[in-house]
N, CA, C and O atoms as a Maestro MAE file, in Angstrom:
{
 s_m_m2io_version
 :::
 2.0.0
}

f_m_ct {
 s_m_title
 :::
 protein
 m_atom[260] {
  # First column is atom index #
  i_m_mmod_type
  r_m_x_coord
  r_m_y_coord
  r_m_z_coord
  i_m_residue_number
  s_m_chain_name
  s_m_pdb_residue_name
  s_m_pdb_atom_name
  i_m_atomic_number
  :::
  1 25 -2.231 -2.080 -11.639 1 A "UNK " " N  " 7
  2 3 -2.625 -0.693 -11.520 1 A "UNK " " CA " 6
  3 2 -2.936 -0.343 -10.072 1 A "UNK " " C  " 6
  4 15 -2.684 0.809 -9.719 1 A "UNK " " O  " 8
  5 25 -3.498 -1.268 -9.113 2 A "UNK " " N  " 7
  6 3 -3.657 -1.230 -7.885 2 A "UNK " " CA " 6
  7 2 -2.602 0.013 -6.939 2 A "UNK " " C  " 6
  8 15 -2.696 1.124 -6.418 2 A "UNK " " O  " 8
  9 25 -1.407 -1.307 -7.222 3 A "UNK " " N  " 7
  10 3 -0.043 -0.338 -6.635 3 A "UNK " " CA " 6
  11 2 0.583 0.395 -6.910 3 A "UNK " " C  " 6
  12 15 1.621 0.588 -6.278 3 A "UNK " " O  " 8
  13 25 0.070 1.504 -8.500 4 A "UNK " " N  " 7
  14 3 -0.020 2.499 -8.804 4 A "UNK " " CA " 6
  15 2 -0.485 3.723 -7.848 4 A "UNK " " C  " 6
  16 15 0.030 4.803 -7.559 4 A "UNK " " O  " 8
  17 25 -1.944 2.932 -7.409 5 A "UNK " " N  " 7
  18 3 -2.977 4.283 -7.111 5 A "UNK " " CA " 6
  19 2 -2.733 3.830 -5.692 5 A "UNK " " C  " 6
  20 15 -3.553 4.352 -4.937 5 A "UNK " " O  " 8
  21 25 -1.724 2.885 -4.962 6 A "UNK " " N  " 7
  22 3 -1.803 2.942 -3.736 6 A "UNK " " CA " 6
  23 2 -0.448 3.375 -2.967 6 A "UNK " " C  " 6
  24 15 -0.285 3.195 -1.761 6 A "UNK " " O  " 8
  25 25 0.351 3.876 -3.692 7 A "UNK " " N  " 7
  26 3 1.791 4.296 -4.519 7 A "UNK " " CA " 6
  27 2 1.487 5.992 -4.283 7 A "UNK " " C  " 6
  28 15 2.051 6.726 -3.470 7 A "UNK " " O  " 8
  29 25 0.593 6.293 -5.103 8 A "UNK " " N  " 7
  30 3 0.075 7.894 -5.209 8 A "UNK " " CA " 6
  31 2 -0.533 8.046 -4.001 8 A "UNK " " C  " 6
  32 15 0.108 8.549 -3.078 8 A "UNK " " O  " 8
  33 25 -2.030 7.585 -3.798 9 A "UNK " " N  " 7
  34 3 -2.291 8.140 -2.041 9 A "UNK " " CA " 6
  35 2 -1.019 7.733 -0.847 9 A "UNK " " C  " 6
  36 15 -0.445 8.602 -0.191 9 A "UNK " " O  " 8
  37 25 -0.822 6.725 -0.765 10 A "UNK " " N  " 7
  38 3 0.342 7.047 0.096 10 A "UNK " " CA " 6
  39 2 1.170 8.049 0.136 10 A "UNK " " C  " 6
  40 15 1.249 8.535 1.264 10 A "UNK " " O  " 8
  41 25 1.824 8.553 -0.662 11 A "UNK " " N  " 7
  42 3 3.211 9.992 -0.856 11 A "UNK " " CA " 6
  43 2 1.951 10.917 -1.143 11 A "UNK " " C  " 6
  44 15 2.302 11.808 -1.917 11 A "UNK " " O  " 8
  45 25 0.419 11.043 -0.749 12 A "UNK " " N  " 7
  46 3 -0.479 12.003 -0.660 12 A "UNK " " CA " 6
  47 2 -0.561 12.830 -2.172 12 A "UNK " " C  " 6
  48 15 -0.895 14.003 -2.336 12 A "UNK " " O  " 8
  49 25 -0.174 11.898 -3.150 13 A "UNK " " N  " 7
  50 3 -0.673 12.742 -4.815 13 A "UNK " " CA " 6
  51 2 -2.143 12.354 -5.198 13 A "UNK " " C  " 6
  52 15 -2.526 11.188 -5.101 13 A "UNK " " O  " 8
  53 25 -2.907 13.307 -5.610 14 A "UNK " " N  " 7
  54 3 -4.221 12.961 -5.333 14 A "UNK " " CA " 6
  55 2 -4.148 12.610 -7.079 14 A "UNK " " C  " 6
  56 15 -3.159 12.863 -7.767 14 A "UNK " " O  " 8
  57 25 -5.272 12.052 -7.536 15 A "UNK " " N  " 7
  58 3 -5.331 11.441 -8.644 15 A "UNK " " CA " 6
  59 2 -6.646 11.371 -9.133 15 A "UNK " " C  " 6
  60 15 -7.571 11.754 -8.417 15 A "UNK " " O  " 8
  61 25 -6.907 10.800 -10.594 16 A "UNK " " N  " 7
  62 3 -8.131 10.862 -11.062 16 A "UNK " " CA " 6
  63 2 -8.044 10.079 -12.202 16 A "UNK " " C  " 6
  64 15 -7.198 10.265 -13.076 16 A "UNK " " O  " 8
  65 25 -9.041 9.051 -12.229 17 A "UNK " " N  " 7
  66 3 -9.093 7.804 -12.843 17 A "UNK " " CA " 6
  67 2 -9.929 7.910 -14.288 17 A "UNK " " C  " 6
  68 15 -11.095 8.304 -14.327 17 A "UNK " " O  " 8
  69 25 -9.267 7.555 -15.320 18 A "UNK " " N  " 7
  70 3 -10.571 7.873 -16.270 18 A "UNK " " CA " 6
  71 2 -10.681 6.211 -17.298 18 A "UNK " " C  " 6
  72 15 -9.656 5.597 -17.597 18 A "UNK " " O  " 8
  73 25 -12.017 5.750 -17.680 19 A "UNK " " N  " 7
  74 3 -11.670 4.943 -18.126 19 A "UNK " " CA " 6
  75 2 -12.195 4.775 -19.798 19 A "UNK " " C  " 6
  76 15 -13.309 4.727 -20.319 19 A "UNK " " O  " 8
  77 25 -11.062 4.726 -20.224 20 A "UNK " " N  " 7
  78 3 -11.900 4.952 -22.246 20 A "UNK " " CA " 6
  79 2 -12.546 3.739 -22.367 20 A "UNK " " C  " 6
  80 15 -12.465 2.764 -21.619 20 A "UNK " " O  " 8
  81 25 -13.205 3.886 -23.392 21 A "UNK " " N  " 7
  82 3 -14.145 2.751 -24.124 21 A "UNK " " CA " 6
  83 2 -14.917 2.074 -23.240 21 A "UNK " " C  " 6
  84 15 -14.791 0.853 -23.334 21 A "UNK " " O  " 8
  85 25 -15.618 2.428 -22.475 22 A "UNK " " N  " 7
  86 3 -16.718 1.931 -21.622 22 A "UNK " " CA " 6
  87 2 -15.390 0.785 -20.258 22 A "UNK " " C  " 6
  88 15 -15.571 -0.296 -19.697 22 A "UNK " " O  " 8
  89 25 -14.537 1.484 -20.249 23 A "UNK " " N  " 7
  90 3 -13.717 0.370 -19.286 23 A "UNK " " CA " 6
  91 2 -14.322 0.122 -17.862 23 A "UNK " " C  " 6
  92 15 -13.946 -0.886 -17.263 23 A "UNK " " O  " 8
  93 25 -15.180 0.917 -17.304 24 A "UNK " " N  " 7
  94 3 -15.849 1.325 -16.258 24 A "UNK " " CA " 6
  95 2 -16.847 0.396 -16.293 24 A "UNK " " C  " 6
  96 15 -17.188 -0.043 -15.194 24 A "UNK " " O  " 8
  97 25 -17.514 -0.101 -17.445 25 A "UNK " " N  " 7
  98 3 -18.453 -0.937 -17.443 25 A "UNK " " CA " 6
  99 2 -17.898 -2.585 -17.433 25 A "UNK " " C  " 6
  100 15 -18.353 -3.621 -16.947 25 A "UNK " " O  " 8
  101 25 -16.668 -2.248 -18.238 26 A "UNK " " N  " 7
  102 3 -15.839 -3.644 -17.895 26 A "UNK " " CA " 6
  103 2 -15.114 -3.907 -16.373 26 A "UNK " " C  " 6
  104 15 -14.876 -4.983 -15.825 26 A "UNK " " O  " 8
  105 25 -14.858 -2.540 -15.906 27 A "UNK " " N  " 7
  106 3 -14.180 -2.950 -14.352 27 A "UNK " " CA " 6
  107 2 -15.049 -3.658 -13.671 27 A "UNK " " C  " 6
  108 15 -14.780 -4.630 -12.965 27 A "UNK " " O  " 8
  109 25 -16.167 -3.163 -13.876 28 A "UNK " " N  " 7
  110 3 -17.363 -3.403 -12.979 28 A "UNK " " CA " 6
  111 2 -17.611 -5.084 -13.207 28 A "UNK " " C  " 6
  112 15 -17.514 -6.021 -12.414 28 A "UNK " " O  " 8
  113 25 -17.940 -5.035 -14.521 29 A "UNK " " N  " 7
  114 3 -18.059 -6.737 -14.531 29 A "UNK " " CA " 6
  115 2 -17.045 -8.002 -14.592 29 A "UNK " " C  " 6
  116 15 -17.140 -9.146 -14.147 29 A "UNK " " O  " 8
  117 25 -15.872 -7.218 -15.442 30 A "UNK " " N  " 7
  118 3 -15.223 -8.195 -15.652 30 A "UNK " " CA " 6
  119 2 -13.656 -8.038 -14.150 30 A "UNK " " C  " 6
  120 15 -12.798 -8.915 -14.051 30 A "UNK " " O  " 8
  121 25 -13.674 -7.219 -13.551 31 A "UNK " " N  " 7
  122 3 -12.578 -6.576 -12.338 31 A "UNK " " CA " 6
  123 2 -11.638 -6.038 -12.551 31 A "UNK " " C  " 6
  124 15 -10.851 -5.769 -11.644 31 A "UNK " " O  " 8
  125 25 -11.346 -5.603 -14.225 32 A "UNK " " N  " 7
  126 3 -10.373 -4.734 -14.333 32 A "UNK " " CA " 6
  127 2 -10.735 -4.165 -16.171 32 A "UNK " " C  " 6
  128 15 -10.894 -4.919 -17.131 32 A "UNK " " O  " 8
  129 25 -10.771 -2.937 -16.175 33 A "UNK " " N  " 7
  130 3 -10.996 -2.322 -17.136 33 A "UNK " " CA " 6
  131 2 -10.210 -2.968 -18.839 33 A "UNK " " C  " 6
  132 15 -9.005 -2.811 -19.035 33 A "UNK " " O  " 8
  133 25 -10.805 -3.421 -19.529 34 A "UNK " " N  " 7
  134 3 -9.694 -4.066 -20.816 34 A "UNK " " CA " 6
  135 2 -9.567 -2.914 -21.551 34 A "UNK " " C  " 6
  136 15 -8.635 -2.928 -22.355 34 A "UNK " " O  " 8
  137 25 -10.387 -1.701 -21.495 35 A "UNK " " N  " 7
  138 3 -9.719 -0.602 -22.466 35 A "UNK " " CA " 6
  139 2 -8.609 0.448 -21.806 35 A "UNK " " C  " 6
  140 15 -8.347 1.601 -22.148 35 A "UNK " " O  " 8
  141 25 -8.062 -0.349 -20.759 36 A "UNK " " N  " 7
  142 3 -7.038 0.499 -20.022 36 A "UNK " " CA " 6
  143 2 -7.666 1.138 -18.980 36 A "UNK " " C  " 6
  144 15 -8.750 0.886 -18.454 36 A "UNK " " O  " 8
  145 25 -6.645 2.218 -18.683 37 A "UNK " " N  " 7
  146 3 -7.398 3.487 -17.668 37 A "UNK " " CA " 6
  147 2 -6.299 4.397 -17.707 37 A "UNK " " C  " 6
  148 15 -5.171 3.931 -17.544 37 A "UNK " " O  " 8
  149 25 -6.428 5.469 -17.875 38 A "UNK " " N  " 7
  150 3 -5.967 6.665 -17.841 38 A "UNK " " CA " 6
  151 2 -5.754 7.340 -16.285 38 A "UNK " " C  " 6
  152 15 -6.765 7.638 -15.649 38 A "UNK " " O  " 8
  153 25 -4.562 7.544 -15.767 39 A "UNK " " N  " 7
  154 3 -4.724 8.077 -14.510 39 A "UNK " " CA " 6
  155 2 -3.670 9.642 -14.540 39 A "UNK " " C  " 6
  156 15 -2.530 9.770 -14.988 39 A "UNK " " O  " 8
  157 25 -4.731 10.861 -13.767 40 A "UNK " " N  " 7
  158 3 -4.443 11.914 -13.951 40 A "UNK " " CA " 6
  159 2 -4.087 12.637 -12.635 40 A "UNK " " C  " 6
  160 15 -4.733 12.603 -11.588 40 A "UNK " " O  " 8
  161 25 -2.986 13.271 -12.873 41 A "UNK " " N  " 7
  162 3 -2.716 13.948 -11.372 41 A "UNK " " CA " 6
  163 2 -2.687 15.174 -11.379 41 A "UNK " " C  " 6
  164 15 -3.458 15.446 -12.300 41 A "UNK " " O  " 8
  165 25 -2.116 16.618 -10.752 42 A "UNK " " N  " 7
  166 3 -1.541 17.494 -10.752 42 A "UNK " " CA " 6
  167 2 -0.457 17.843 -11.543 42 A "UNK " " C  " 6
  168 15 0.576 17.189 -11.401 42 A "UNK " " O  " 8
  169 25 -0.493 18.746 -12.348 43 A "UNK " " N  " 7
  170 3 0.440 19.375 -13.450 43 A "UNK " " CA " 6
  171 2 1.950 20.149 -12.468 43 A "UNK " " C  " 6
  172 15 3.066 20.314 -12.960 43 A "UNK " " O  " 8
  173 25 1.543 20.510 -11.029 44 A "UNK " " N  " 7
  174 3 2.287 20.553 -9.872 44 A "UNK " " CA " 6
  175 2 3.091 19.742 -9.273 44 A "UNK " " C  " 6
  176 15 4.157 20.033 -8.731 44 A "UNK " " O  " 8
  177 25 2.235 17.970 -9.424 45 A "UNK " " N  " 7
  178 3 2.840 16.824 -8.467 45 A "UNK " " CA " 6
  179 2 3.700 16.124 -9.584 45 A "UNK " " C  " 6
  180 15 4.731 15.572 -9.199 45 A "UNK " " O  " 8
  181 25 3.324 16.074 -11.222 46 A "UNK " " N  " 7
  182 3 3.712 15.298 -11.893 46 A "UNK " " CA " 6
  183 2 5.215 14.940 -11.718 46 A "UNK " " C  " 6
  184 15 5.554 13.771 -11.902 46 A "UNK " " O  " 8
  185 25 5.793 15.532 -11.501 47 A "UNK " " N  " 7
  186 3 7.483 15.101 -11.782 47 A "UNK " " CA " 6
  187 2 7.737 14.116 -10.275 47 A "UNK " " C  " 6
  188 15 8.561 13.210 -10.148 47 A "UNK " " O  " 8
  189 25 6.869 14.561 -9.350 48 A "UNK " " N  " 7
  190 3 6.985 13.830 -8.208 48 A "UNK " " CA " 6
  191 2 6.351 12.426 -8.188 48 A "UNK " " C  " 6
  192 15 6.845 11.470 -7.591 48 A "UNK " " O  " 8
  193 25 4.957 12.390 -9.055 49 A "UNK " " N  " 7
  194 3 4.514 10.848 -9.628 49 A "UNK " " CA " 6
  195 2 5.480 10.235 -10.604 49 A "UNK " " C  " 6
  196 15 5.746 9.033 -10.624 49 A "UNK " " O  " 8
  197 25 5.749 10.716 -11.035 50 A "UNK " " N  " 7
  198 3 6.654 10.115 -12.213 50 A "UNK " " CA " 6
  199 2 8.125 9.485 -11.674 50 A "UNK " " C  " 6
  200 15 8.521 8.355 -11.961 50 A "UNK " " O  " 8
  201 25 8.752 10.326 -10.946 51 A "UNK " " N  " 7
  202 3 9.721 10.221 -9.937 51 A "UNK " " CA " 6
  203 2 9.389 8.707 -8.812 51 A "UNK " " C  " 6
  204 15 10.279 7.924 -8.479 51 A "UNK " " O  " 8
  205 25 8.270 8.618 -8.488 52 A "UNK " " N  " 7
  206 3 7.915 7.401 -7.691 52 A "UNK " " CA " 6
  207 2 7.597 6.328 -8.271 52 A "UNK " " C  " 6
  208 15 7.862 5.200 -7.856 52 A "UNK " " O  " 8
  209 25 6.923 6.640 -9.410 53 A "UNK " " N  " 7
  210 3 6.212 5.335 -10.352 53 A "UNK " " CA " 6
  211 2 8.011 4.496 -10.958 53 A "UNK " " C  " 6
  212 15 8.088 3.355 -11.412 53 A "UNK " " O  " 8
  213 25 9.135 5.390 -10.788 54 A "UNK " " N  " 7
  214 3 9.863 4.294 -11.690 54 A "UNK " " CA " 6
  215 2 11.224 4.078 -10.454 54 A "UNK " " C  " 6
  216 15 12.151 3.285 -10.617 54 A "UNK " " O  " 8
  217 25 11.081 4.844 -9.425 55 A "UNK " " N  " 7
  218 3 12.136 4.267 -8.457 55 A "UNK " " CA " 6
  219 2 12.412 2.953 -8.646 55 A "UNK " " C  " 6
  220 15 11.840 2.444 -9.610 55 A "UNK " " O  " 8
  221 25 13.102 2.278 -8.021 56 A "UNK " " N  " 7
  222 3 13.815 0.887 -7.385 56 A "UNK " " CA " 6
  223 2 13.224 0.462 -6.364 56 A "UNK " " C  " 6
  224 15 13.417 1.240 -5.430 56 A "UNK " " O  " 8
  225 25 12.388 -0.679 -5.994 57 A "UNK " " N  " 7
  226 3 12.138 -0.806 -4.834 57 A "UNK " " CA " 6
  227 2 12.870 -1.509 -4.165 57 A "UNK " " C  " 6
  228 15 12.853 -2.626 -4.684 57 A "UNK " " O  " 8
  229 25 13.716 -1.495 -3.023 58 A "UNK " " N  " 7
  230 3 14.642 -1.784 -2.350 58 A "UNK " " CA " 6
  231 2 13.972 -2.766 -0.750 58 A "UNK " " C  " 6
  232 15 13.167 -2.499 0.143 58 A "UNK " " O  " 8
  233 25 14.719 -3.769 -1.039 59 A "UNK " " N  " 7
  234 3 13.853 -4.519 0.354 59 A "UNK " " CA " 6
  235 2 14.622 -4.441 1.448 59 A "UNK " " C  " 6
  236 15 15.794 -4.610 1.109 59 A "UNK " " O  " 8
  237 25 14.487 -4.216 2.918 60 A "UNK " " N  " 7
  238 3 15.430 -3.942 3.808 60 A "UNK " " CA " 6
  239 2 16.454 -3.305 4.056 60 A "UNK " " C  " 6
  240 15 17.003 -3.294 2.955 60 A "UNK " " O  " 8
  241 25 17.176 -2.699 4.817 61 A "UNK " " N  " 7
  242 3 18.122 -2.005 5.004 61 A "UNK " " CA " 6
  243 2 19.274 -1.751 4.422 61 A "UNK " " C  " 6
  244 15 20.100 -2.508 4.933 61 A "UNK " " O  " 8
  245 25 19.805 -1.037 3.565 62 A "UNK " " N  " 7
  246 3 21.243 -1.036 2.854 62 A "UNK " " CA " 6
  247 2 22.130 -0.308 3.722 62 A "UNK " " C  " 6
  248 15 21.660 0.795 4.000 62 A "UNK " " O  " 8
  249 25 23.545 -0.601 4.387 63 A "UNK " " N  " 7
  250 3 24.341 0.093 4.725 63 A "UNK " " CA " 6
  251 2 24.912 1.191 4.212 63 A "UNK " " C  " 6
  252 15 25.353 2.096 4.922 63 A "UNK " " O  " 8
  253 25 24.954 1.192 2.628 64 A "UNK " " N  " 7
  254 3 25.646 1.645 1.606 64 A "UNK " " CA " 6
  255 2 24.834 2.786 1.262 64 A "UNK " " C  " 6
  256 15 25.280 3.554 0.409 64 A "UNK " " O  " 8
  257 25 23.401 3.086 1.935 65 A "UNK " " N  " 7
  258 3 22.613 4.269 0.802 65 A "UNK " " CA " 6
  259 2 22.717 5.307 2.528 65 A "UNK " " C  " 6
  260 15 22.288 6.460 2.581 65 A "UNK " " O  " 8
  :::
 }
 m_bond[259] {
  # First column is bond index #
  i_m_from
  i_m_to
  i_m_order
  :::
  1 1 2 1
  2 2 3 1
  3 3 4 2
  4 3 5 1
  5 5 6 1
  6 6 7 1
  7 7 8 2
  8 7 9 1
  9 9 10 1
  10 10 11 1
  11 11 12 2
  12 11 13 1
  13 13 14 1
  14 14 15 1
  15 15 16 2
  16 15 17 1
  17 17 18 1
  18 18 19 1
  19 19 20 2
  20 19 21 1
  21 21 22 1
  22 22 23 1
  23 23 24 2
  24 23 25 1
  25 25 26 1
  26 26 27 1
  27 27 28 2
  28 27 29 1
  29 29 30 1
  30 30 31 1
  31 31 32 2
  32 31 33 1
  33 33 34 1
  34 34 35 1
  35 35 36 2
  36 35 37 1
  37 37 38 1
  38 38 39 1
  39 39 40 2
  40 39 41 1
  41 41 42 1
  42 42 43 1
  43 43 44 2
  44 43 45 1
  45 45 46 1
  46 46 47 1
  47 47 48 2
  48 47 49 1
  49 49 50 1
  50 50 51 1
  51 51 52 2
  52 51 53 1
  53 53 54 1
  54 54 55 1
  55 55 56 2
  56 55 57 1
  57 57 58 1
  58 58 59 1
  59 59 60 2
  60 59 61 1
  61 61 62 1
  62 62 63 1
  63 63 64 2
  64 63 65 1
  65 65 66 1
  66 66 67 1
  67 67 68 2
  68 67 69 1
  69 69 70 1
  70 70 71 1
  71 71 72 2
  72 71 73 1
  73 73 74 1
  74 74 75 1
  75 75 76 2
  76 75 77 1
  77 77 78 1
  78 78 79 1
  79 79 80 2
  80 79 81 1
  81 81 82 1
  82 82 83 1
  83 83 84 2
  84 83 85 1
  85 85 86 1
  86 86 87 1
  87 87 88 2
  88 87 89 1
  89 89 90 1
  90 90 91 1
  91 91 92 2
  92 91 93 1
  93 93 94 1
  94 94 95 1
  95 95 96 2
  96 95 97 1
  97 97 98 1
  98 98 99 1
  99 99 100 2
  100 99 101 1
  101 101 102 1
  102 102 103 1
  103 103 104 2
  104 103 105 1
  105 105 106 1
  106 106 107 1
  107 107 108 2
  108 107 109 1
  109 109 110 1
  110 110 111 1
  111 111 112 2
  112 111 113 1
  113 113 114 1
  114 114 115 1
  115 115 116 2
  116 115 117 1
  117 117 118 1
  118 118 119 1
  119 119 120 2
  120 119 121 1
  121 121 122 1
  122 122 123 1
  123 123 124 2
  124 123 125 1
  125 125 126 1
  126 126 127 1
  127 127 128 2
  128 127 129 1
  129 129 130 1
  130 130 131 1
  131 131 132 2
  132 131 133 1
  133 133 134 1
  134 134 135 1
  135 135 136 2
  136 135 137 1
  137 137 138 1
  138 138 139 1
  139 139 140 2
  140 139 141 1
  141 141 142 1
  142 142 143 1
  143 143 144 2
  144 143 145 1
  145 145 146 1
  146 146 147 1
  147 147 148 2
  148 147 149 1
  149 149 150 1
  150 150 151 1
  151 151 152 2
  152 151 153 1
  153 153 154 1
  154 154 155 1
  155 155 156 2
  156 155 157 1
  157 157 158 1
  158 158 159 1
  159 159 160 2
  160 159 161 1
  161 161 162 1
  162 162 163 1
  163 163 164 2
  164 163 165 1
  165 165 166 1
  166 166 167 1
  167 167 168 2
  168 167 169 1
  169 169 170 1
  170 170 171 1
  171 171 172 2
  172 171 173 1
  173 173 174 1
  174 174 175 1
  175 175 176 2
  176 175 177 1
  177 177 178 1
  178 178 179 1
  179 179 180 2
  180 179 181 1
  181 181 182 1
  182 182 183 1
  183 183 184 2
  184 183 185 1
  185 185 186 1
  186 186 187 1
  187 187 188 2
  188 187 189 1
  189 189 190 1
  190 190 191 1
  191 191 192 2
  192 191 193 1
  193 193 194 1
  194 194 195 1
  195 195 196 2
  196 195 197 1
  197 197 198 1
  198 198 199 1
  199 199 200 2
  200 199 201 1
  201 201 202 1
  202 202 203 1
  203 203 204 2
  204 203 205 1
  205 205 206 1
  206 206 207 1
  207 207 208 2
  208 207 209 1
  209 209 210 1
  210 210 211 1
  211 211 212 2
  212 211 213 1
  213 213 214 1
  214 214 215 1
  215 215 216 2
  216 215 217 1
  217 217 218 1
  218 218 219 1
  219 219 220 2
  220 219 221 1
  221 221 222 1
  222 222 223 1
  223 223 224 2
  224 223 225 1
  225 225 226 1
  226 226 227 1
  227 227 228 2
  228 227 229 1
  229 229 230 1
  230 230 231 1
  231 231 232 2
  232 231 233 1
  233 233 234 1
  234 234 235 1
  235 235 236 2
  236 235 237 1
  237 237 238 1
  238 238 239 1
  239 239 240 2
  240 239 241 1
  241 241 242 1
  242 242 243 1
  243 243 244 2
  244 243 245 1
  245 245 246 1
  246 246 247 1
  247 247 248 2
  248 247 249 1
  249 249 250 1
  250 250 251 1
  251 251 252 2
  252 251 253 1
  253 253 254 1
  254 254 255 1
  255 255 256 2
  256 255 257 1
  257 257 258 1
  258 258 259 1
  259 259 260 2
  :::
 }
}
């Protein structure tokens, strides 16, 4: 989930973290929420998060693109 939310501030989509079932109390102790987390953006940016979250990540230079 990290390189989710570091994915979104980078390309500047601002975001908002929510966590069900006390996950907040589990991030805290255990370092990552077990009831998930819900992450919320702009009804504006969405097609542009969505658009980034499933690209290709491509390593080094392609001649071809």
């Amino acid at each position: 989930m990290g390189l989710t939310l570091n994915l979104l501030e980078a390309y500047g989509i601002p975001y908002v973290c929510k966590y069900p079932n006390n996950g907040l109390f589990g991030k805290l102790i255990m370092g990552f929420p077990p009831g998930g987390m819900e992450v919320f953006v702009p009804e504006t940016m969405l097609e542009d998060a969505q658009n980034l979250l499933v690209a290709e990540i491509c390593e080094g230079e392609d001649e071809d693109v």
